[in-house]
N, C-alpha and C positions, 0 to 999 in steps of 0.2 A: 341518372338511372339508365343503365341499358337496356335496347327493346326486347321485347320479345318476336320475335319469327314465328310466324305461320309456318307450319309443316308445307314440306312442297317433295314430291317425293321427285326422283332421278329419273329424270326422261333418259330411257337408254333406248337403244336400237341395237339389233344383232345385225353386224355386219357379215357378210361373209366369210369366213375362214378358210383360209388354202393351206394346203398343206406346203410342207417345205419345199420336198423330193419327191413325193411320188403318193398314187390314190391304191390304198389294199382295193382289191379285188374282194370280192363275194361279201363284203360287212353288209351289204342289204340284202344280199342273197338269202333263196331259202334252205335250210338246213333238211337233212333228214328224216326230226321230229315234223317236220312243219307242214301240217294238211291246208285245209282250205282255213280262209281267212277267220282270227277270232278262236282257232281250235288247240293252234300252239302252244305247249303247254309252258315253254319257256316264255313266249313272250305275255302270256298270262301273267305271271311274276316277275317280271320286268327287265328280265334279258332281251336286249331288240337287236343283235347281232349277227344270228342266224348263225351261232356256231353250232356246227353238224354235233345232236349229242352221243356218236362215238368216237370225236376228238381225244386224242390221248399225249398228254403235256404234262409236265412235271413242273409245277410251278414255286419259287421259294421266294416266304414275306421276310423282313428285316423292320423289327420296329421298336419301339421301347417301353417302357414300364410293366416290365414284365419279370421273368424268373432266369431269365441265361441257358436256357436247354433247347435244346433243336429237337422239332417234333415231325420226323419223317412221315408224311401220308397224315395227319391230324385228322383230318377229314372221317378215315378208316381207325380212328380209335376210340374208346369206351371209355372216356374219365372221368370218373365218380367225381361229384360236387368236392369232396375232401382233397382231391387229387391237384384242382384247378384252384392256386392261390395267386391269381394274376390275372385283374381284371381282362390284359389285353390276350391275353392267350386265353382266358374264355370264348371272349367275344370271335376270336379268329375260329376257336374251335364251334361255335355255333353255327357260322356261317358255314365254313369248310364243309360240315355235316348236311348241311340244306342243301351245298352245292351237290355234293358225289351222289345225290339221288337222281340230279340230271345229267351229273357228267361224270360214269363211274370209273372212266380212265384218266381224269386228270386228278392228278397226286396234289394236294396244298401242304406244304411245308413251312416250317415256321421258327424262326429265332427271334425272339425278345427282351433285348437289355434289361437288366436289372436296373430298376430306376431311371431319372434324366438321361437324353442324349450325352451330354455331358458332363454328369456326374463328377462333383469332386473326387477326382483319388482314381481315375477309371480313364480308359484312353478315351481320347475324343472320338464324336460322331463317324467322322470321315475316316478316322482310324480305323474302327472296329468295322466299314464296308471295306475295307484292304484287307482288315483279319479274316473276315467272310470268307471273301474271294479264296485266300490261301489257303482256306481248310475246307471248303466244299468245292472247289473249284471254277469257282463262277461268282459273278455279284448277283446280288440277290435279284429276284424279276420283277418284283414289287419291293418299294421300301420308304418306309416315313422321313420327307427329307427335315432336316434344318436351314437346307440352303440351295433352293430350285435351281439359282442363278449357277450358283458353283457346279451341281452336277450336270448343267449343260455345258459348261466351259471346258468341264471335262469329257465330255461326249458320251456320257451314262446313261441322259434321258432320252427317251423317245418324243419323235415330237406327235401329238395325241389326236391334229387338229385334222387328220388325215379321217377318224371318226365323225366328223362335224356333219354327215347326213344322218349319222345313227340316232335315234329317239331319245333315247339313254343322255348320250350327249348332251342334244339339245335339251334337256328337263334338268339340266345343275343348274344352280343360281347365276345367277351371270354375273353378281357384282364377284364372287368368289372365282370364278372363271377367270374373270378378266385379270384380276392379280395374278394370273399363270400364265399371262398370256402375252408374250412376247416377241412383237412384228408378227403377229399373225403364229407363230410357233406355238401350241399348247404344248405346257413343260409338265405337267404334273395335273391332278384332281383334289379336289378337296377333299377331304376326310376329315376327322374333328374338326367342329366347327362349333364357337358361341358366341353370340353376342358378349358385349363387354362395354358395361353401363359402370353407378358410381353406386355402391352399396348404403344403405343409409339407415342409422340405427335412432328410431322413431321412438322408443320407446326410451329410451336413455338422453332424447334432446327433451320427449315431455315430461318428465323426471326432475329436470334440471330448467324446469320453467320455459325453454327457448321453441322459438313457433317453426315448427316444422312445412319447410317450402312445399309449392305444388310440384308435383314430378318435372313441369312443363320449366321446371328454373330457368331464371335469367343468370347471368353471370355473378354479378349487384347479389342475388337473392341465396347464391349458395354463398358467398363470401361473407355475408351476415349470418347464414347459417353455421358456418367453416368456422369461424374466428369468436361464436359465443363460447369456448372453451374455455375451461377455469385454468387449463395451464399446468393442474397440480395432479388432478383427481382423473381428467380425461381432455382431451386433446382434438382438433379438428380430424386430424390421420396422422399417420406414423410418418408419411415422408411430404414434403412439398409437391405437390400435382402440378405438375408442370405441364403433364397431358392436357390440359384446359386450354392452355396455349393453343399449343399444336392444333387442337383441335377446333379451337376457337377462333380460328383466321383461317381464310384462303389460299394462303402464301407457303403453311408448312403440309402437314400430312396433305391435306387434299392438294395442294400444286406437287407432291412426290407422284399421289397416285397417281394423277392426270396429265404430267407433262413428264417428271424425274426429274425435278429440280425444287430449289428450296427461293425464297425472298426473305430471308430473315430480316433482313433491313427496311422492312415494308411498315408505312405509317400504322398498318394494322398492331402487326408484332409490338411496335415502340408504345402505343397508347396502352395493352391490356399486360406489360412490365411490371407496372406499379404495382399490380393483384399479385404478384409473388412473395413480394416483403412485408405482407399482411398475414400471407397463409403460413409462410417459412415460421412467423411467430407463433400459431400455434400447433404445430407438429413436436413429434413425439420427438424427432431427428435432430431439433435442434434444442430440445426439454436435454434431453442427453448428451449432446455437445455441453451445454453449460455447465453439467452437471446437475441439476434440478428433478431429474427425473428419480426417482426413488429405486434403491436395488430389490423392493417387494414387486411392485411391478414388475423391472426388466423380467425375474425371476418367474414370476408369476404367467408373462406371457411368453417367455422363451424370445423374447427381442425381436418376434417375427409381429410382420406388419398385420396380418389374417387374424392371430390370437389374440392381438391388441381389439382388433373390431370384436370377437368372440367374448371376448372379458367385459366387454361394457367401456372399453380405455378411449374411443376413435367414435366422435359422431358420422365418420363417414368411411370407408375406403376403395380406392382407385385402384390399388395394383394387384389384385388377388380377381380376377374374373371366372377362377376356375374348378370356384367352391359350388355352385348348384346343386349338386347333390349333399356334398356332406355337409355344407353348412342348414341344410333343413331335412335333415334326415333325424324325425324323431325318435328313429328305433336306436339309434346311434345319442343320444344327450350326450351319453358320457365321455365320447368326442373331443378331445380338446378342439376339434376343427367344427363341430356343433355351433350355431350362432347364440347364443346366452339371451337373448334377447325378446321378448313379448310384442315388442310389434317393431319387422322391419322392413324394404324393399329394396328394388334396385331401381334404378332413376338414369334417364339418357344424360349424357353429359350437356351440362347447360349452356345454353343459346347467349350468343355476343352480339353487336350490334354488325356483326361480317357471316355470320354461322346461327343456322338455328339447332336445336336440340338433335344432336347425334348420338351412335354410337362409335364405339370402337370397335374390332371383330377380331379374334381368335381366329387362327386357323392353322393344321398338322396338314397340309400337303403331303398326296404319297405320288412320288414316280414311278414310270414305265419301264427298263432296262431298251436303252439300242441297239439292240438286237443286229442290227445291222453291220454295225463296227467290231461283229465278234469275228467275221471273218478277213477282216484289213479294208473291204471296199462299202465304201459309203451306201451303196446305191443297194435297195432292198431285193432279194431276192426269195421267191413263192416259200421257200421253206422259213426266212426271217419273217416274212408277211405272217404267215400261219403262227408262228410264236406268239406274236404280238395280237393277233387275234382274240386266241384263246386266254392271254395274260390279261388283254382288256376287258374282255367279256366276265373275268372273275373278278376285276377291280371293279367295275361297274355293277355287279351285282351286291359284292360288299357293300358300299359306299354309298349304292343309290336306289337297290332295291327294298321295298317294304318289307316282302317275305325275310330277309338278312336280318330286316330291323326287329322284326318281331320276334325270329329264332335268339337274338341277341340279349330279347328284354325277357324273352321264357328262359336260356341258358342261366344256371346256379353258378356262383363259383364260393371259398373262403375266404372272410376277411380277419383275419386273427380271430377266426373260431367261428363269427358268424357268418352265415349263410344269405347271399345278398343276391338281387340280378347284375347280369354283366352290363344291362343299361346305363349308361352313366350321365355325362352334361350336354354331350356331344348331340346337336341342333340337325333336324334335316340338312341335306347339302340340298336338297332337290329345290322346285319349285311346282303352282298347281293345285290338283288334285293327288298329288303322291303328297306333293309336304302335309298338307292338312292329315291325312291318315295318318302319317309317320309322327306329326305332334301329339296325335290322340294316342299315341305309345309312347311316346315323354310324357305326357302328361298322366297317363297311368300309372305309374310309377310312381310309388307312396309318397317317395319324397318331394316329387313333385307337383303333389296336390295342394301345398298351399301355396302355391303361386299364381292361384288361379285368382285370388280378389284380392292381388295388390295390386293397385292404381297403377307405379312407378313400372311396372313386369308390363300391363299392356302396351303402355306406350313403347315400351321396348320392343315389343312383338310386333308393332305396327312398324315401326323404325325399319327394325329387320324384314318383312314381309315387304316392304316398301322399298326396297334397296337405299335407305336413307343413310348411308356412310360412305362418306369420303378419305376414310382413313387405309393406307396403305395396310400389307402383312408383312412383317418384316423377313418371315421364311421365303418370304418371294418376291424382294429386293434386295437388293445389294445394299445392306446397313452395313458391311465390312467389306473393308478393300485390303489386298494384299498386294506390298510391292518390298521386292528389294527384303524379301523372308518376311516381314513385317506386317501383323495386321493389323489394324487402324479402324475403328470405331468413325463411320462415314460423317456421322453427326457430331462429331466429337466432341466441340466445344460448345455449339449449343446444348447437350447430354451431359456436360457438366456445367453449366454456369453457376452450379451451387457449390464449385471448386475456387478458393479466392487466390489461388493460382494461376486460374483460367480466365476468370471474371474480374478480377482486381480488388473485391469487396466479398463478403458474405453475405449471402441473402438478407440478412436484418438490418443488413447495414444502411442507414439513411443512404449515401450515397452510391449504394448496390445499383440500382436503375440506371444512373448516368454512366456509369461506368462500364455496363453492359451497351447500352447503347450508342458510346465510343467505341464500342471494341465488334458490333454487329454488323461492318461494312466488311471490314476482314475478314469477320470470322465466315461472311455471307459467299465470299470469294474462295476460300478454303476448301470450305466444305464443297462446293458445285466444280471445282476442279476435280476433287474427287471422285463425285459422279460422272464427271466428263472422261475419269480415265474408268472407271466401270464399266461404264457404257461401251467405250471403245472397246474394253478387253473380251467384256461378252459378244459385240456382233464382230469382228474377228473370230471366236471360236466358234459360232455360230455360221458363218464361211468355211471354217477351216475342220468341224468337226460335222456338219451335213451340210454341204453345199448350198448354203444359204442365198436367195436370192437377195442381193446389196439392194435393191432399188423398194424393198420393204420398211428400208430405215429412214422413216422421214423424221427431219429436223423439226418438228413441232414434240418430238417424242423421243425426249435425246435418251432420260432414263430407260423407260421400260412401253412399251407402246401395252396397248390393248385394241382387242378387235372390235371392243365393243365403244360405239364413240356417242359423245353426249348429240343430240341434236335439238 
């Protein structure tokens, strides 16, 4: 039986942050609104930048799930609830509206992809910021990345850490900070943000006679829960969780975060093998592979792994974190994304005899445009400084002021006809006395009033308030590498070992473990060459696209550094 781990939350310390190139001028200065101390009516609502409020800047956002229409000046428009069918072009217009009462010369503008970044059937992410550029003339000043790493390699981002006296700044979470933050270089801010635990359908294991674990799970404890599945009727999940893994040792996600490097071949990895060929049998993934799984089901849940949990099919699932609202949104049952279910919750993922109970974290990074590089010379000059002011000052008040939060969760939009807030799952980024306010506006939120007495939700909120995850974000590592045209899935063969291509066996295969664990010294060398050439290509452009200081790259932090270091 494996232990249980006492919670110990992340001793972290803020280090110093230095900027790359060079300190803006005026970000603590006082602005023109700003009388004597305490009277400012911006830094009352939580702009702490001193932008003078008759600043006049044209700013344009680039994000996605939205409608496809570019909304010149949002800020200065009247759109009726019926008008706004797109959550995120709500939410931007809420804000945009709060801002132009303190800054009635800067313009917010707005383009938001129709659905995913990269959307089947739709050009990709990085495409459609080249489409941008060619038809407004410029990339956009703010923009939700997919890949922090890429748009510094290409010289897009700003580096942010040049802010790190500002108040603002200093009040983000730090563990989400720090995934941005590379050799000291801040690439980007957090924006959407949720925890990301293991969903657990309580009411369908006590249905089916099986004793439902404590939130606090051991590893042992969810595999006895995982694997009471009848196999026919309903299933542990839809796919094999492999995330348990990862997360379940110190050698994968948490050695990415903390060093950029993997140990796959670490006695930890090899011992917690054998739990795969357990779980593999009761998943939906492989009910279907043999054919066993029934075409009223597949039918029935649209073969997605979320509608399987929803239908009563999956005592549990891992890879949908980003149902909060609509799976408990009871004005919505009729939902097929509605949870079907009488009693359920979410549960941190369970504690190994290496790892105690974590989570995993979501997060939509947005970047700052480099202003700097629009004119050929790296080095910032008063009128790029002042761009960069005013674009921080409006990302900063989105993303991290209460007043945003609240205009957000009062803003209407349409949802196929009904009438909903623009609030959605999306967690404080802040930390403090701002996150606590900003929760009591999540938690206001209809749909998320019943998560207030579920056991599994607190411990989650402790987890996260706690900075208790060691799990990397993949928008802000280098999970892909490109060489030679070609890109390549960093992790690659550990991310399929349920390929008996890759692996030599199929997961159910008796000898699936030994065969994996032949093949884990290569595959452990494979992969860490990779990030070896990652790493090199990022601080090369990182040199070659802002003068980066070389003596920042220390070899303890070949992947990705952070400023903030364990002590």
């Amino acid at each position: 039986m494996m232990k249980k781990f006492g919670r110990k939350a992340l001793a972290l310390s803020l280090t110093a942050v230095l900027g790359a190139s060079m300190v803006l001028t005026g970000c603590g200065g006082k602005s023109k609104n700003e009388g004597k101390k305490g009277e400012d009516s911006t830094t009352k609502i939580g702009l702490t930048t001193g932008l003078a409020s008759d600043t006049t800047a044209d700013i344009s956002i680039m994000t996605w799930s939205g409608d496809s229409k570019y909304y010149e000046d949002i800020g200065s428009m009247d759109l009726s609830t019926d008008k706004l069918t797109s959550q995120n072009v709500a939410q931007v217009y809420a804000v945009a509206k709060q801002f132009k009462k303190l800054y009635p010369n800067i313009k917010i503008n707005l383009w938001a992809k129709t659905g995913d970044p990269d959307q089947p059937g739709t050009p990709k992410w990085e495409q459609e910021m080249t489409s941008f550029k060619a038809k407004y003339g410029k990339y956009p000043d703010i923009w939700a990345s997919t890949s922090v790493t890429n748009d510094i390699k290409k010289g897009l981002a700003a580096d942010l850490s040049v802010f790190s006296d500002d108040e603002t700044y200093k009040a983000y979470n730090e563990n989400l900070m720090s995934n941005l933050n590379y050799y000291g270089f801040q690439g980007g801010l957090p924006s959407f943000s949720i925890p990301w635990g293991i969903w657990v359908n309580k009411a369908l294991a006590e249905s089916k006679n099986i004793n439902v674990p404590d939130p606090d799970w051991t590893i042992d404890e969810y595999t006895r829960f995982f694997t009471k599945s009848d196999n026919t009727s309903f299933w542990g999940d839809k796919s094999t969780p492999v995330n348990i893994i990862n997360m379940g040792t110190t050698t994968i996600n948490k050695q990415i975060k903390e060093k950029g490097t993997v140990d796959l071949d670490s006695d930890e990895v090899k011992s917690l093998l054998s739990y795969i060929p357990k779980w593999a049998a009761s998943t939906i993934d492989v009910a279907e592979g043999a054919g066993t799984l029934s075409k009223d089901i597949k039918i029935e849940s649209k073969t997605y792994s979320w509608y399987y949990f929803c239908n009563n099919r999956c005592l549990t699932n891992i890879t949908d974190p980003w149902y909060l609202t609509a799976g408990a949104d009871e004005s919505a049952k009729e939902s097929e994304s509605y949870i079907d279910s009488k009693d359920w919750d979410i549960y941190p993922f369970p504690s190994t005899d290496y790892c105690g109970n974590t989570i995993k974290v979501v997060m939509d990074p947005i970047c700052i445009h480099n202003y700097a590089a629009d004119d050929g010379n790296k080095e910032w000059n008063d009128d790029e400084k002042a761009k960069l002011k005013a674009t921080y000052t409006f990302a900063t008040y989105w993303t991290a002021s209460t007043e945003a939060k609240q205009a957000i969760f009062d803003q209407k939009w349409t949802d196929n006809g009904a009438e909903k807030s623009a609030a959605g799952d999306s967690f404080p980024v802040v930390t403090g006395d701002t996150y606590k306010k900003q929760m009591d506006i999540w938690n206001n939120l209809p749909a998320h009033k019943t998560y207030k007495d579920k056991e599994g939700w607190k411990e989650i909120l402790k987890l996260w308030e706690n900075n208790e995850s060691w799990d990397y974000i993949d928008k802000c590592w280098t999970s892909k590498i490109t060489e030679k045209g070609e890109t390549t899935d960093v992790l690659y063969e550990w991310n399929n070992m349920w390929n008996e291509e890759v692996a030599g066996a199929w997961m159910t295969d008796k000898d699936w473990g030994d065969k994996v664990k032949a093949r884990l010294s290569d595959w452990n060398t494979t992969i860490n060459k990779r990030i070896e050439t990652a790493t090199k290509q990022l601080q090369d452009k990182l040199v070659e696209n802002y003068n980066f200081d070389k003596s920042k790259f220390t070899s303890d932090k070949i992947g990705r550094a952070s400023c903030r270091e364990r002590v």
